[in-house]
N, C-alpha and C positions, 0 to 999 in steps of 0.2 A: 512309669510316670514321666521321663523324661521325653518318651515319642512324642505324646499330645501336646506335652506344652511347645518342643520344636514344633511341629506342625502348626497348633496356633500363632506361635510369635511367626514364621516363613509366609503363613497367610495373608496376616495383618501387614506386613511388610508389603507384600505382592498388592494387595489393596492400598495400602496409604500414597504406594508409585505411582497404581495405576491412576489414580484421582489427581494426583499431585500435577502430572503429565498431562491430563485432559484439561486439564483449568490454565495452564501456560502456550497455549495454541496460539500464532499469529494468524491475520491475517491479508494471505498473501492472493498475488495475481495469480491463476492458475493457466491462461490462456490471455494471447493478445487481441485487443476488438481489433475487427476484420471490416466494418462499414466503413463507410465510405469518409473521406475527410471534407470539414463543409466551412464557409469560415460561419456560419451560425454556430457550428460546433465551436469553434474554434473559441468566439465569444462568450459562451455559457461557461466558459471555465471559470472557474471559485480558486481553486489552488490546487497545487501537484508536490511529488514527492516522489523522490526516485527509489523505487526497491530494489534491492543488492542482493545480490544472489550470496548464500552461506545461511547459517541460523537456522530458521524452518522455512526460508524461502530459493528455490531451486529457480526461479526465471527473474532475469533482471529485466526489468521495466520502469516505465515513467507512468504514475497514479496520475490521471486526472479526474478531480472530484467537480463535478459539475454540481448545475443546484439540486436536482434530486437521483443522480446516479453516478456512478465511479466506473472508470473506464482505462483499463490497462492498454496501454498504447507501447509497442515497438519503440525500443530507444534507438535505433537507427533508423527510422521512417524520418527520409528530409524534413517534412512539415515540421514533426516533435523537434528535432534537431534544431531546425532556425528558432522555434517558438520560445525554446528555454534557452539558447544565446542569446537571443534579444532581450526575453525576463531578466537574464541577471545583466546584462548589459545596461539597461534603464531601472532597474528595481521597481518590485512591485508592491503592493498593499492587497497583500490575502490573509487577514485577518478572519474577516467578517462573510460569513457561509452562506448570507442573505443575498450577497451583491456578487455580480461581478468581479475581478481583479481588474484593479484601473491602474496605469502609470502616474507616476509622483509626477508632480511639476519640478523641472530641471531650471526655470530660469528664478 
């Protein structure tokens, strides 16, 4: 009597992990885009976010969400590198998924 029931309760266990595990999944950059840098591109940016490597993501990069695609970019490619010292330099407004990121008025 005691086999079966070890055996149910060991199973039910292995199931409740393995579901628990599949429903907590991020998602991460797997690969850097490789095209070309354009300033169209450059403009179509919505807002960005930097992924850190550790957790369930293994490559650090810069997310940029444009208006209907997201595009993992190289966090040492110059371009990324000026484009988000400037952002935080002047502060931006990426709220809103519809528009562009525009700079604040400074005066």
């Amino acid at each position: 009597m005691r086999f079966p029931v070890f055996t149910f309760t060991l199973m039910a266990a292995c199931f409740y992990l393995s579901t628990s595990q599949a429903n907590s999944f991020e998602d991460c950059c797997l690969q850097y885009y490789k095209g070309a840098h354009t300033s169209r591109l450059q403009k179509r940016i919505v807002s960005y976010y930097e992924q850190t490597t550790g957790g369930g993501c293994n490559l650090h990069a810069i997310v940029l969400k444009l208006r209907r695609v997201t595009l993992c970019m190289n966090p040492n490619v110059p371009w990324v590198k000026y484009y988000i010292k400037r952002d935080r330099k002047h502060g931006r407004r990426c709220r809103d998924i519809s528009r562009p990121c525009k700079h604040r008025n400074t005066h």
